[in-house]
C-alpha positions as CSV (number, residue, x, y, z in Angstrom):
1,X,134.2,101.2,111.8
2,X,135.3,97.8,112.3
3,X,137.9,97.9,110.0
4,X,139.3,101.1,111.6
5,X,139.8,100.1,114.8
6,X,143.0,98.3,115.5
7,X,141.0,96.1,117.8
8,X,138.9,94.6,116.0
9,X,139.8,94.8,112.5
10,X,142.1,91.2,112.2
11,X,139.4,89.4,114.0
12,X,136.5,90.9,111.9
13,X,138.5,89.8,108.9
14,X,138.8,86.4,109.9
15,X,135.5,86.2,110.5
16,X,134.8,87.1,106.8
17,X,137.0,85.0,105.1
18,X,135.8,82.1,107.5
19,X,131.7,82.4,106.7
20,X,133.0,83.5,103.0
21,X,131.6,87.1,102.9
22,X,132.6,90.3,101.9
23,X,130.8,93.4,102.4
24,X,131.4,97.2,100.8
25,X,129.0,99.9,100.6
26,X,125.7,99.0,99.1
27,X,126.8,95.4,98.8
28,X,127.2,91.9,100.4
29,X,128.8,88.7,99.0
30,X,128.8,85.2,100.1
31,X,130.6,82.4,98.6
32,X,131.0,78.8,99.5
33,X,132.6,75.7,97.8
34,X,130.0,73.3,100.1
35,X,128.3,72.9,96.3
36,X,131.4,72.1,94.5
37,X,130.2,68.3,94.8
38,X,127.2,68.8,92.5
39,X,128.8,71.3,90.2
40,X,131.1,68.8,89.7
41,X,128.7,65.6,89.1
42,X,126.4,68.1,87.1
43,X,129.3,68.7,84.7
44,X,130.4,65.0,84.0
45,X,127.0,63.9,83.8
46,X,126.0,62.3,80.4
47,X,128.9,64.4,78.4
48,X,128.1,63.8,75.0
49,X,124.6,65.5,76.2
50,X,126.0,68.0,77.8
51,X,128.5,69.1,74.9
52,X,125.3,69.3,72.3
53,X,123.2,71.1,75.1
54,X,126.0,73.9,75.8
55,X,126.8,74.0,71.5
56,X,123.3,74.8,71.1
57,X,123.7,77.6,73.8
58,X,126.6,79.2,72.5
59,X,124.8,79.5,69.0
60,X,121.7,80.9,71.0
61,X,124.1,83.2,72.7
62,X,125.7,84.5,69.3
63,X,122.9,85.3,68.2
64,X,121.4,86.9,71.5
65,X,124.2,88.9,71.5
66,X,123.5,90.4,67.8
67,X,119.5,90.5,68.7
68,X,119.9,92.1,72.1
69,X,121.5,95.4,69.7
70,X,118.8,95.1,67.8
71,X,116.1,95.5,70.8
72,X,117.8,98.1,72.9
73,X,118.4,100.0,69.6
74,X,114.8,99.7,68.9
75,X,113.4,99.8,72.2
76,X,115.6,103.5,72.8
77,X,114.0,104.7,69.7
78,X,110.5,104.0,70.6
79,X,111.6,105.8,74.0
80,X,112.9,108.9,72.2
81,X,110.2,109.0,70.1
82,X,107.4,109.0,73.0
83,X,109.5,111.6,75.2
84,X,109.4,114.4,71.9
85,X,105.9,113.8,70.5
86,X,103.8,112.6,73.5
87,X,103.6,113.3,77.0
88,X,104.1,110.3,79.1
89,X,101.0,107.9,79.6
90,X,99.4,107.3,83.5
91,X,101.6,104.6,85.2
92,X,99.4,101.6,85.7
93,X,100.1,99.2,88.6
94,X,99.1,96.3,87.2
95,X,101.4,93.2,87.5
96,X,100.9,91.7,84.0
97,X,101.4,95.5,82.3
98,X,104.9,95.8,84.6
99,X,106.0,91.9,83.2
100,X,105.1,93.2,79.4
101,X,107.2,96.6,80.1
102,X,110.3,94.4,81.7
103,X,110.0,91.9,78.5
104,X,109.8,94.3,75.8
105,X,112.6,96.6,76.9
106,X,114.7,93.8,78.4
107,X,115.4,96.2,80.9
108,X,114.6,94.8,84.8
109,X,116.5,97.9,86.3
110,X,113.4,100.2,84.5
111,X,111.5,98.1,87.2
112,X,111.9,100.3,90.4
113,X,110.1,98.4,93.5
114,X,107.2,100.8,95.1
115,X,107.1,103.2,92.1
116,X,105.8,101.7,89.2
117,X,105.6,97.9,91.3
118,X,103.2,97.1,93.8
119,X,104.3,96.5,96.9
120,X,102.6,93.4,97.2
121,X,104.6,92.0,93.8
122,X,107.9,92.4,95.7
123,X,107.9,88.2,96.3
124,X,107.7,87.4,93.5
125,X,110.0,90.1,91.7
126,X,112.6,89.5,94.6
127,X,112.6,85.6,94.3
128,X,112.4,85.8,90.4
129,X,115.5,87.5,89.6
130,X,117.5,85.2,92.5
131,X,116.2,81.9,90.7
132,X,117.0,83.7,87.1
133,X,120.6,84.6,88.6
134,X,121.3,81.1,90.1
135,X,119.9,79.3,86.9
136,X,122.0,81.8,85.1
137,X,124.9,80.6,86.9
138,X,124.9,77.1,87.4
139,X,124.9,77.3,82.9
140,X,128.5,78.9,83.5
141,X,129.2,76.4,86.1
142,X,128.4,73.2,84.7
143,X,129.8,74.6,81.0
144,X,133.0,75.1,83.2
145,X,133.4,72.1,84.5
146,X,132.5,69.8,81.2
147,X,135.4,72.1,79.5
148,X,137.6,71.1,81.8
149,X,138.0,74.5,83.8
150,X,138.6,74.8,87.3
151,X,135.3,75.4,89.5
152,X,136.8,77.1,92.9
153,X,132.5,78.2,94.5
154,X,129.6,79.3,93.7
155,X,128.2,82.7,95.9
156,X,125.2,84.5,96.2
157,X,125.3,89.2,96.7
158,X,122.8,91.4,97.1
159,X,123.4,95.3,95.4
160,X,121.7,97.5,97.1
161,X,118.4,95.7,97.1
162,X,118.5,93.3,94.3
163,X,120.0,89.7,94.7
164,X,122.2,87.9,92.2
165,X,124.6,85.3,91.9
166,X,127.8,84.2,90.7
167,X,130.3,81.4,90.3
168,X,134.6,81.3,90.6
169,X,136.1,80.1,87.3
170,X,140.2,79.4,87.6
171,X,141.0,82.2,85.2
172,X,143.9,80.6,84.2
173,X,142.6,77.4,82.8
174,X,139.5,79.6,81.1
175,X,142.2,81.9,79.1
176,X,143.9,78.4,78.1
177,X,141.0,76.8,76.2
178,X,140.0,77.5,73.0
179,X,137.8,80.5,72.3
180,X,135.1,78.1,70.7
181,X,135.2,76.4,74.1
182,X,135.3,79.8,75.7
183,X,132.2,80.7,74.0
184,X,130.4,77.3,75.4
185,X,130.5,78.6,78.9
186,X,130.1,82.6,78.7
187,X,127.3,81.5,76.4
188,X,125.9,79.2,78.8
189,X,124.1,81.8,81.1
190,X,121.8,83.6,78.5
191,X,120.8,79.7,77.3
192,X,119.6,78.9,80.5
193,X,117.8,82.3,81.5
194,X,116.1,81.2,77.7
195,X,115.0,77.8,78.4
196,X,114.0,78.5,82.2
197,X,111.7,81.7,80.5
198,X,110.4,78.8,77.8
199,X,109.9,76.0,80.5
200,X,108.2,79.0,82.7
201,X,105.7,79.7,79.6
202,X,105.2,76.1,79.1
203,X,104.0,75.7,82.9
204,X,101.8,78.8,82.2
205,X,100.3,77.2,79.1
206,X,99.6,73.7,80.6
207,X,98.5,74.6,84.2
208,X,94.8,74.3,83.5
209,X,95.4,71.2,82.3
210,X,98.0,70.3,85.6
211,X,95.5,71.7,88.0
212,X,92.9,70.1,86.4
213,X,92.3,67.3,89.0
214,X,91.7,70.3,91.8
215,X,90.1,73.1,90.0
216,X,88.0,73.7,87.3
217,X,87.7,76.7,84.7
218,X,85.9,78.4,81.7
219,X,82.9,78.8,84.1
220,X,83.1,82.7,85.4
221,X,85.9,84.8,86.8
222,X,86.7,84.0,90.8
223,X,87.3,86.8,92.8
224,X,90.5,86.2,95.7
225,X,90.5,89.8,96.6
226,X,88.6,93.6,96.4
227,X,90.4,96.1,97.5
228,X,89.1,98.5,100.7
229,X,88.7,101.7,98.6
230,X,86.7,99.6,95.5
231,X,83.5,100.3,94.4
232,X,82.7,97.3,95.0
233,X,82.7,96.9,98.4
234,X,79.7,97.1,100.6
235,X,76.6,94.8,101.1
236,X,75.3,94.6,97.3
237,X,78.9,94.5,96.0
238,X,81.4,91.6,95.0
239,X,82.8,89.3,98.0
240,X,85.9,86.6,97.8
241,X,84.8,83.7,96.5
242,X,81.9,84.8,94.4
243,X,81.9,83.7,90.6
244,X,81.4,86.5,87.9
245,X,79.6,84.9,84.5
246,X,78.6,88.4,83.0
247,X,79.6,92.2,82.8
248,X,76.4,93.7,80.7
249,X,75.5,91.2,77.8
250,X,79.2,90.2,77.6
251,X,80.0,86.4,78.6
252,X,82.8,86.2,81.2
253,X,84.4,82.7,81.1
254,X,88.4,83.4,82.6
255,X,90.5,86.8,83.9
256,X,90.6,87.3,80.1
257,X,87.2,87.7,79.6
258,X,86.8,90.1,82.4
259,X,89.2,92.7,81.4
260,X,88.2,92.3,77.8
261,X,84.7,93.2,78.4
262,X,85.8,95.9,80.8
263,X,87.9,97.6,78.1
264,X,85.1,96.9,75.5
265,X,82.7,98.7,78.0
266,X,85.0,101.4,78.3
267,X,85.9,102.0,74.6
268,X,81.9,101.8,73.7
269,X,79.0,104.0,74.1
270,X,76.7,103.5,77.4
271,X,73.9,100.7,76.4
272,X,70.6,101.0,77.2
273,X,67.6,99.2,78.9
274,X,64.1,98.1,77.3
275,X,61.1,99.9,79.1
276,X,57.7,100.0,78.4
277,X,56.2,103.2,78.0
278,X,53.6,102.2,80.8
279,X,56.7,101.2,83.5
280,X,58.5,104.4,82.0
281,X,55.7,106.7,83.1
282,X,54.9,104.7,86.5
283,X,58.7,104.9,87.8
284,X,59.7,108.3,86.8
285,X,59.4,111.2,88.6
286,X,59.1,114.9,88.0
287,X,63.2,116.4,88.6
288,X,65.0,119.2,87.4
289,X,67.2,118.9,84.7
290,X,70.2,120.8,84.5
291,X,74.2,120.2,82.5
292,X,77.1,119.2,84.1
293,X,79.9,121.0,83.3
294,X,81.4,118.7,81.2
295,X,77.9,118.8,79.0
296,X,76.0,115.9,79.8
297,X,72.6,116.7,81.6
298,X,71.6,115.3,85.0
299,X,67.9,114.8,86.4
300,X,68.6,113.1,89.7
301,X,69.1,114.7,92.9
302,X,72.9,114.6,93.5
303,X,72.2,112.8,97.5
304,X,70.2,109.8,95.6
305,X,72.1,106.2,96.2
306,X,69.2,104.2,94.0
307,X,68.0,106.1,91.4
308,X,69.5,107.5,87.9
309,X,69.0,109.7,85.1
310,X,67.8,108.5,81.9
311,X,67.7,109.5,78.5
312,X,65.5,108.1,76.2
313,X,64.0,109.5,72.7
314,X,60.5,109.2,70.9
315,X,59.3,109.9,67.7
316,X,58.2,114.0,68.7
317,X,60.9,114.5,70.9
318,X,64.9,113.3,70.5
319,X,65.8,113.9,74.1
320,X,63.7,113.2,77.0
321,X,65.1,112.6,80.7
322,X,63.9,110.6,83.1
323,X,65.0,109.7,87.0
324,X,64.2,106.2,87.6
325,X,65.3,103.9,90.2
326,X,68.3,101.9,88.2
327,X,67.8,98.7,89.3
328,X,63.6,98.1,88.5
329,X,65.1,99.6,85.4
330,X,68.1,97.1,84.8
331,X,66.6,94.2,86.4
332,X,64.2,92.0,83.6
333,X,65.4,94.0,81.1
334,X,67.3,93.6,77.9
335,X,70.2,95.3,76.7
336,X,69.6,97.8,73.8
337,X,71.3,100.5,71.8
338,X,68.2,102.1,69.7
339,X,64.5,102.2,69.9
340,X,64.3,99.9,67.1
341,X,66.3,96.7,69.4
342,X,63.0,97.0,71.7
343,X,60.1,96.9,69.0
344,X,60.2,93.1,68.7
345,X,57.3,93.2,71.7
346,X,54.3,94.4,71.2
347,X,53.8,96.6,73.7
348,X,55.8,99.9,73.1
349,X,58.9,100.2,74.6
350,X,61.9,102.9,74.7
351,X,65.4,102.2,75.0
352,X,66.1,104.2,78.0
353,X,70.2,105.2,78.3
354,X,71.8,106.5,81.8
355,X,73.1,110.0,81.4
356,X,76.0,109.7,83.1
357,X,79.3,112.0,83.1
358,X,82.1,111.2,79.9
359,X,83.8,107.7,80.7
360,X,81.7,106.8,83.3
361,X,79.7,104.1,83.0
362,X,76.9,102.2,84.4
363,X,77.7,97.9,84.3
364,X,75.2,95.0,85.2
365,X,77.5,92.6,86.9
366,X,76.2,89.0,87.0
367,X,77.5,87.0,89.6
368,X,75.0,84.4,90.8
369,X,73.0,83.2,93.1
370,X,73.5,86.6,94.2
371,X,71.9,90.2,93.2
372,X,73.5,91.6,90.6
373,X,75.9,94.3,91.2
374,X,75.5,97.6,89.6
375,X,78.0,99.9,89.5
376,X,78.7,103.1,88.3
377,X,81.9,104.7,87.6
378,X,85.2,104.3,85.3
379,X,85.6,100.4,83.9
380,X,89.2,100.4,84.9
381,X,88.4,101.3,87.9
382,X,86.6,98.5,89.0
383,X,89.4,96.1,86.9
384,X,92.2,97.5,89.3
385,X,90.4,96.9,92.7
386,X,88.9,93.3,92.1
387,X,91.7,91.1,91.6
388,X,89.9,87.7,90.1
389,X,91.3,84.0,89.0
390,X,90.1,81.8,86.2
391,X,90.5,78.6,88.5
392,X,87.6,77.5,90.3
393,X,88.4,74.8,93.3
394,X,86.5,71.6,93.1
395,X,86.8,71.2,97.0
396,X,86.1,74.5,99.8
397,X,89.2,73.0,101.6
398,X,91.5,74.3,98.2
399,X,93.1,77.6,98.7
400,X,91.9,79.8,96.3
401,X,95.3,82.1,95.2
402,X,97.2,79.2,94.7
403,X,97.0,78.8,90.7
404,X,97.2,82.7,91.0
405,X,100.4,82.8,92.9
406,X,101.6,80.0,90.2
407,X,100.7,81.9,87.2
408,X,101.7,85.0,88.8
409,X,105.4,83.7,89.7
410,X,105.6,82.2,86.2
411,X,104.5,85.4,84.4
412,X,107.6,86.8,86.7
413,X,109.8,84.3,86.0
414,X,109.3,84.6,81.9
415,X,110.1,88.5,82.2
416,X,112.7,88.1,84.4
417,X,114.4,85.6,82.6
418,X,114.2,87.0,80.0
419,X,115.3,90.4,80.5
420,X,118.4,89.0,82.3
421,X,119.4,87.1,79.0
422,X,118.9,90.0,77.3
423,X,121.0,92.4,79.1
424,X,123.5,89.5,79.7
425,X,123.8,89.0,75.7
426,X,124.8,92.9,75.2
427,X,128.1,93.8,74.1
428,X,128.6,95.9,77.0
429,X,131.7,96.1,80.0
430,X,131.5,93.5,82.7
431,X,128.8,91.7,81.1
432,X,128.7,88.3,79.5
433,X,128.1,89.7,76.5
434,X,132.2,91.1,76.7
435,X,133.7,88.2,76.9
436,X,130.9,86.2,74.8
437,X,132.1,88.9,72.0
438,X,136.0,88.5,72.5
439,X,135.7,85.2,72.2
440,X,133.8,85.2,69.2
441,X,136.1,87.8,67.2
442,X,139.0,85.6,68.4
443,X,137.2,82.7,66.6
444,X,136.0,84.5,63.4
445,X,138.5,87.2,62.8
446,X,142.0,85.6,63.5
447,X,142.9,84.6,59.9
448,X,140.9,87.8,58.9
449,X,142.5,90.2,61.6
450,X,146.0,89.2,61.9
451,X,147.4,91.1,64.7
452,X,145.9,90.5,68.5
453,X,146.2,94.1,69.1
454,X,144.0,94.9,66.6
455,X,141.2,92.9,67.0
456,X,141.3,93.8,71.0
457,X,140.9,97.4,69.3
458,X,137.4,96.4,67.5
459,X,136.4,94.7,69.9
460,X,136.7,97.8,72.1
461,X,134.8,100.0,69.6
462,X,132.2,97.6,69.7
463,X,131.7,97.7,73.6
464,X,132.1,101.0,73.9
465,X,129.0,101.3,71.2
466,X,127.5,98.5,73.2
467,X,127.4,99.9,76.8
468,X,126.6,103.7,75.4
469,X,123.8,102.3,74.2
470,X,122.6,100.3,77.2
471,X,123.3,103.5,79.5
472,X,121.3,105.0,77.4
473,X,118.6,102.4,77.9
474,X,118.3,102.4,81.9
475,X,119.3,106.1,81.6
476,X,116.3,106.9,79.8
477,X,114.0,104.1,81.4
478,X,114.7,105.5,84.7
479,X,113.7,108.8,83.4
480,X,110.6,107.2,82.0
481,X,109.8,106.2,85.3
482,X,110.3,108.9,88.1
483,X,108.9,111.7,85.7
484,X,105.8,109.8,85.6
């Protein structure tokens, strides 16, 4: 509109080119030269450093650019090959299974915000790709500047929603230098998207031992948030700030432990409880029995919050029910699988198993100094509404998400990184990975490849392949994506 009107449209120019924007459907640019300075002192800082820092990258780049084929290539057929023999898998929500999804397919436009990524991840997915993209750049930047290549600004976009970055190279001088220099700065990107993912994993590693002097772990599982809708809300439940040591007989020590026991729960049969025969026959009560439809058999009225149907065996009969109240049951009790796991006392005692629908289970949760929690239901359930942190503060006045928002942003920062060196390193149109592969036929195949034309001819077969077989990639991923 304001470039239509006759008005308005020199004015609203001006005022671009002034604050350095442009703007086009779906997309905003701005670029400034007000960080030239630092480029600049970057770039003539310690050169002999620099020149065996960016060598190193373009050898990483060379062979990210031969490895990226090989994972796309892969990571298609593993795609093809779920899509014809399997129907796609429930989409989890999970923040840690959306990280391993971007990593493994190097593919961060498979990632589509408020479909298969929380809403409350959009932070840190937002802010990781814009530190990846500036990290990314300032590689080119200061690789332009120690080979001698004019460095006109640096800029920031956003496409459609996701930000970037970008630097202006003097083309001129960049077509002049040697393609081995070349190589040094279109190499220079995919290096620092590596080394910012490795220093990212590094901090992940070591921040028990950085946070050490405010919080403590290996003690229990802290929960920071349960969700409205959990099962374990309400008055006998879990509560922010409470420390969970146990799930069942299983130890919990970190977030590790917890979803490890959780899917060890899941994957296992239902334990049972040790009763004597004399409490068995004081707490139970005469109830109908009758099968669910999915075949497991039921003895408690349907309206009861407290009690819980039993099975148990003895030596004349293999299947006895029982409604008891679960938690006289559970409480005092050990855990058991057979009969046999109870005879060590010597007053007889049954190993009494809840009867409970298929997948559903019933799990002691330990959390002291208050009452257990039992809870009944589907393990992942409960993993996907209690969001816990290994890191226990050693004052109240510590903020308890802190080392969660850390980890979190470095989890996002290793994917993220990641992938963009990945898809960066592809032989593909518009990429790095075009010019990082002209550059590197120029070098190799000259005495090999005589004529110019021809190797601009290969080197056009193998983009082609190359972005055919990314397309094919985000094609599919998408697909992936919206059909589940």
């Amino acid at each position: 509109v304001l470039q239509s009107s006759s008005s308005l449209k020199a004015s609203y120019e001006d005022w671009l080119l002034t604050y350095g924007l442009s703007i086009s459907p779906f997309h905003i640019r701005w670029q400034t030269a007000v960080f030239n300075r630092h480029f600049y002192n970057w770039g003539r800082w310690k050169p002999r450093f620099l020149y065996l820092w960016f060598s190193i990258g373009m050898v990483f780049g060379i062979v990210a650019m031969f490895g990226s084929v090989i994972l796309l290539g892969k990571t298609l057929m593993q795609t093809l090959t779920q899509m014809l023999t399997e129907a796609p898998k429930a989409q989890n929500d999970r923040m840690l299974q959306v990280v391993v999804s971007i990593l493994s397919s190097g593919l961060y436009l498979r990632v589509v915000p408020g479909v298969n990524l929380p809403v409350s991840q959009l932070t840190y997915f937002f802010s990781a790709i814009l530190i990846s993209g500036v990290i990314h750049e300032v590689g080119h930047g200061v690789a332009a500047i120690r080979e001698q290549v004019r460095f006109n600004g640096f800029g920031i976009f956003i496409f459609i929603v996701y930000p970037g970055a970008f630097v202006d190279l003097f083309t001129t001088h960049l077509q002049l230098i040697s393609p081995v220099q070349q190589l040094r700065i279109f190499c220079a990107g995919v290096w620092h998207n590596f080394v910012l993912g490795v220093a990212s994993f590094i901090i992940l590693l070591l921040l028990p031992a950085i946070l050490f002097p405010f919080y403590y772990t290996g003690v229990g599982a802290l929960v920071t948030e349960v969700a409205e809708d959990s099962p374990a809300n309400g008055p006998r439940g879990l509560f922010v700030g409470d420390l969970v040591t146990n799930l069942q007989d299983c130890p919990v020590y970190s977030v590790e432990d917890w979803n490890s026991c959780l899917e060890d729960i899941s994957e296992k049969s239902q334990v049972g409880y040790c009763l004597s025969a004399a409490t068995l026959q004081q707490l139970s009560f005469p109830a109908r029995v009758y099968r669910r439809l999915d075949g497991t058999v039921e003895c408690c009225s349907n309206n009861s919050l407290t009690d819980i149907c039993f099975s148990y065996s003895t030596n004349l009969d293999s299947h006895l029910y029982a409604c008891l109240p679960a938690r006289k049951v559970i409480e005092a009790s050990k855990v058991c699988r057979t009969n046999v796991d109870c005879q060590k006392d010597s007053v007889p005692s049954f190993c009494v198993t809840p009867s409970l629908e298929n997948q559903t289970r019933l799990i002691r949760v330990k959390h002291p100094p208050h009452i257990d929690m039992l809870y009944v239901g589907h393990p992942m359930h409960l993993q996907y509404t209690v969001s816990l942190s290994s890191f226990v503060p050693r004052q109240n006045f510590l903020n308890i998400d802190l080392p969660v928002v850390i980890e979190t942003f470095c989890k996002y920062l290793i994917s993220l990184s990641g992938a963009l060196a990945v898809i960066n390193a592809v032989p593909c149109f518009a990429l790095d990975g075009q010019w990082i592969l002209n550059s590197f036929l120029e070098a190799t195949l000259s005495s090999l490849i005589v004529e110019k034309q021809n190797r601009e001819l290969v080197g056009f077969l193998i983009l082609l392949a190359g972005s055919a077989l990314l397309a094919a990639n985000v094609a599919l991923g998408l697909w992936m994506v919206t059909a589940r």
